[in-house]
N, C-alpha and C positions, 0 to 999 in steps of 0.2 A: 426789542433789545434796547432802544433809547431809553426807556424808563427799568430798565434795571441797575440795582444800587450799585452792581460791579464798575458799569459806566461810568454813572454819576463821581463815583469817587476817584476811576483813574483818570477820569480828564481832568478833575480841580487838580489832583497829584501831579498831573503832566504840566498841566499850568505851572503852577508854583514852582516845579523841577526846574521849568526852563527858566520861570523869572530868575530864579537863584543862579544856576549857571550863566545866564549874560551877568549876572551884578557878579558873579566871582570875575568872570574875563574882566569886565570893563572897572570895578572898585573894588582893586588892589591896592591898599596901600601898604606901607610899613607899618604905621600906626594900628592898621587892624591886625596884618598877622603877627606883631608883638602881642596883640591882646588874645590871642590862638596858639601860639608857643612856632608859629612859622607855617600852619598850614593854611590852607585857603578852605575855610570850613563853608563858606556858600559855594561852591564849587564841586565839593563832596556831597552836602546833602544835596543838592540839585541834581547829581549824580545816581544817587541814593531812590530818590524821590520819580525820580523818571525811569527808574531800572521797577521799581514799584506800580507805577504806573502800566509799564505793558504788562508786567503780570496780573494786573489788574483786567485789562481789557483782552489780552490775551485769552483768560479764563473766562471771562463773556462769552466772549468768541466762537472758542473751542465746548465749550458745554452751555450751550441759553439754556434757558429755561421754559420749559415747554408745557404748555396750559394741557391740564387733561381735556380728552375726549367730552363730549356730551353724552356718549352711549356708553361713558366707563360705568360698570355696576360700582354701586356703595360697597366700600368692605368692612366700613365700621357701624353699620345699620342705621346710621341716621339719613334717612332717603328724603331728599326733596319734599315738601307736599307740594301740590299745585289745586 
């Protein structure tokens, strides 16, 4: 499961969710949310982004992906040679 892409991508997503959420708490100014029309838009997508995030690994999770057998028969007839 480490190395599936699902991971890989919800934890940089989680990452960044939360950088964004502390920088909306901690830099707030006026100056920024006049240039937003008064919302706190790092605060939102950090919201955004981390709600993404468990659905990301959520679905890892809940469905991995699971290598075939060794003794599955070929169904498309390209069998192994050895």
């Amino acid at each position: 499961m480490l190395f599936d892409i699902r991971t890989i991508v919800g934890t940089l997503l989680g990452c960044y969710g939360v950088v964004l959420v502390i920088t909306g708490l901690v830099n707030d100014t006026a100056a920024e949310q006049a240039k937003t029309g008064g919302i706190n838009v790092n605060i939102w997508a950090g919201i955004g982004m981390v709600a993404v995030s468990i659905a990301f690994l959520s679905w890892a999770r809940l469905r991995p992906v699971v290598p075939p057998a060794a003794d599955t028969p070929v169904i498309d007839g390209d069998a192994p040679t050895e």
